[in-house]
N, C-alpha and C positions, 0 to 999 in steps of 0.2 A: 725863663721857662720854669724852674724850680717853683720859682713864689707860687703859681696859679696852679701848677698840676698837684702840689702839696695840699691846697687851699682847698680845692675842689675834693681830692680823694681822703683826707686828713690819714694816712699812711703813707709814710716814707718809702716802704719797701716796696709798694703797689705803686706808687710817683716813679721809682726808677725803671721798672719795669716799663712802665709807658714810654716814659723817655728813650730805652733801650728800643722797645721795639717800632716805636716812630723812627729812630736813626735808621734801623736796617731795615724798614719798609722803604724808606728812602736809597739807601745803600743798593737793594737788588732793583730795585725799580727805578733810576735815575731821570726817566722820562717825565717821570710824573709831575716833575719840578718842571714850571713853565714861569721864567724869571720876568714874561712879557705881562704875566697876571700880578708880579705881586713879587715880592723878597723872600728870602731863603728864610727867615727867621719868623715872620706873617704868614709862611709855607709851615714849618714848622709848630710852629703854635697854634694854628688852626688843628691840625692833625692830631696833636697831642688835646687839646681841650675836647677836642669832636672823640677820643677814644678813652676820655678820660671820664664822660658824661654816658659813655656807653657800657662801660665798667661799673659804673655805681647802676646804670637800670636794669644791667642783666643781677649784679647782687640782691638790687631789692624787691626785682620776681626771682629770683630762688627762693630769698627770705619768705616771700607771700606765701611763695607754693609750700614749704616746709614744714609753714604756722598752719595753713588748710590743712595739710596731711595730717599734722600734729591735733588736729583738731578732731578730726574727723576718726581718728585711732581713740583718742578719748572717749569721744561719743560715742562709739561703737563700742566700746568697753563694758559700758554702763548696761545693766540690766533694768530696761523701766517695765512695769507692771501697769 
């Protein structure tokens, strides 16, 4: 599970994070594991890549929105005649 959630987020600290909280969504939620679909570790790793792909899209609309803003504070700066 390391290799891929590494691979994907290229930050170790934000990989363990995911990790941590895949375990303990799993932990209070134990139901959610249905061993009739599929292995504990194919359970896992789904979870972790499906929160790992969701972590980089929410970072890269912040990034977007903060560049517009940044943008748009410039532009508005400027005095055109």
């Amino acid at each position: 599970m390391g290799t891929s959630r590494r691979r994907i987020l290229r930050d170790e600290t934000l990989a363990e994070e995911i990790t941590q909280e895949v375990f303990l969504r799993l932990w209070n939620n134990p139901e959610k594991f249905d061993p009739a679909r599929g292995s504990l570790r194919s359970f896992l790793l789904a979870h972790t890549h499906g929160r790992s792909v969701d972590l980089i899209r929410s970072e890269t609309a912040r990034r977007t929105r903060e560049d517009n803003d940044a943008r748009l504070t410039t532009g508005a700066g400027q005095n055109v005649e």
